[in-house]
Structure formats: structure tokens, C-alpha cells
C-alpha positions as CSV (number, residue, x, y, z in Angstrom):
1,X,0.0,0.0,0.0
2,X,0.9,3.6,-0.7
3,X,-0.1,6.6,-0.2
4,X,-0.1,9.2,-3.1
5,X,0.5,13.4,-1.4
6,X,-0.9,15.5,-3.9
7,X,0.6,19.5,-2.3
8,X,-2.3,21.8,-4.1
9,X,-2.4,25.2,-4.2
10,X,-5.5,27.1,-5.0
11,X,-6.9,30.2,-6.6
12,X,-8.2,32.9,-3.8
13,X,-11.2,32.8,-3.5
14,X,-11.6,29.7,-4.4
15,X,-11.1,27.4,-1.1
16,X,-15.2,26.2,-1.0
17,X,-15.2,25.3,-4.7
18,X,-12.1,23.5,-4.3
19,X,-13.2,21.5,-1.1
20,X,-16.6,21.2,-2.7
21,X,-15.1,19.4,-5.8
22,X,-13.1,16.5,-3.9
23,X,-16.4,15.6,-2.0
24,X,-17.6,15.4,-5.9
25,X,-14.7,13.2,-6.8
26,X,-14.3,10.9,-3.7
27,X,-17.0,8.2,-5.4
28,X,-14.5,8.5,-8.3
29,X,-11.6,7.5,-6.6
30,X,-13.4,4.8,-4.4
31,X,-14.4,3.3,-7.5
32,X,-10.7,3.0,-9.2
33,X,-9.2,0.2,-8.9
34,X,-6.8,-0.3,-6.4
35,X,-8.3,2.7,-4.6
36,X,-8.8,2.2,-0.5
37,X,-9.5,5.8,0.8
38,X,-8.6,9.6,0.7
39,X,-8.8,12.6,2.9
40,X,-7.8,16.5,2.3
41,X,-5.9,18.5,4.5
42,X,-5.6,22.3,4.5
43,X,-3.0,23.9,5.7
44,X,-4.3,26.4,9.1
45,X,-1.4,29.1,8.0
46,X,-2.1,29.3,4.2
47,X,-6.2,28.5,3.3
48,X,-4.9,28.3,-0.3
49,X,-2.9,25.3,0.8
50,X,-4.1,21.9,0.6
51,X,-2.7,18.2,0.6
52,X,-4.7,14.8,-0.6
53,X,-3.4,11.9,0.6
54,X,-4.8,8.7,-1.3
55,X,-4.2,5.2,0.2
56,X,-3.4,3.3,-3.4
57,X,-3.0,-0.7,-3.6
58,X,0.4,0.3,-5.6
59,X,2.3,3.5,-7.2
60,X,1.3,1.6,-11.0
61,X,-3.0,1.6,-9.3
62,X,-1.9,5.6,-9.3
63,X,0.1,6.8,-12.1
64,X,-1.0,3.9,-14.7
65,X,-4.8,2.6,-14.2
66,X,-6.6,5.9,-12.4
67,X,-4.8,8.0,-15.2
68,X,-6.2,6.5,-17.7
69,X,-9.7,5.9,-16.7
70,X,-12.9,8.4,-17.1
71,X,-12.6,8.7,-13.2
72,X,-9.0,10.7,-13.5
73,X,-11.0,12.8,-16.0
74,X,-14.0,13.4,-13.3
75,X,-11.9,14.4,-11.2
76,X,-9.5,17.0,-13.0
77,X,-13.0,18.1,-14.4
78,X,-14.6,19.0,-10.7
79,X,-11.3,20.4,-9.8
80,X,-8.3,21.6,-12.4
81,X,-9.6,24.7,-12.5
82,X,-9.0,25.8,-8.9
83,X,-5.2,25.0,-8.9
84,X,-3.1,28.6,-9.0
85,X,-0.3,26.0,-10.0
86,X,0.2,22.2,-11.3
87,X,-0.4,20.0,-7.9
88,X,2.8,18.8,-6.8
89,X,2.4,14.6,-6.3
90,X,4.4,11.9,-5.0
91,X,4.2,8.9,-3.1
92,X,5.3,7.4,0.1
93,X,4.7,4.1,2.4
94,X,4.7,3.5,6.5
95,X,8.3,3.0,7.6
96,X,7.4,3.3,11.1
């Protein structure tokens, strides 16, 4: 299992869209294979900046199948156009 950190900044202004548009997307991801859970953070010193953590069966579940499915297209849909920048993304396991 991995976890995919997706750092995303967002346009002011548009915090509620933003948050309002991953509640959209969750059934998305829930129904990608390999998918087993996700929860935003936001940052309590910068509003603009949030972090999605998605618990993935593997990196390839991520950056191969979900990429390439309508459900990766849902979910840049309900939410691409709130990033001020590209969401920074990478993925990490439980060491301890």
C-alpha cells in the first residue's frame, strides 16, 4: 500500500469550490481500482494550501490505471480549475 501526497495550491477565492469538488470526486476514486481511501488536509497558515493523501493498492493503481480511466478525467474536471499551479504529487509508504 501507498499513499499518493498531492501539495495543491489554490486560486483565492476559491477554497469552498475547491473543497466542494473532492467531495464530488471521492466516489470516483473509491471506484478506481486499487483505490482504499482519501482525505484532504488544509493547511491552518495558508487557506490556499491543501494536501490529498490517497491510500493506493500500488504506485502503477496511481500513475498507470486511475490515469487512464474516465474517473481521472472526473476528477481534473470537478477540480483543475481551482489550482493557481500544477499539484505537486508523490508517493510514500509506512516506515514506522
Amino acid at each position: 500500500m501507498v499513499t499518493e501526497f498531492a501539495e495543491i495550491e489554490v486560486k483565492p477565492g476559491m477554497e469552498r469550490e475547491f473543497i466542494a469538488g473532492v467531495e464530488k470526486s471521492k466516489a470516483a476514486f473509491l471506484r478506481s481500482a486499487g483505490c482504499h481511501g482519501l482525505h484532504l488536509m488544509r493547511a491552518v497558515e495558508n487557506p490556499l494550501k491543501f494536501v490529498l493523501h490517497v491510500q493506493w493498492e500500488s504506485v502503477a493503481h496511481h500513475m498507470e490505471l486511475f490515469r487512464a480511466a474516465p474517473e481521472f478525467q472526473e476528477w481534473r474536471g470537478n477540480v483543475a480549475h481551482c489550482f493557481a499551479a500544477p499539484p505537486v504529487v508523490w508517493h510514500g509508504e509506512l516506515v514506522v
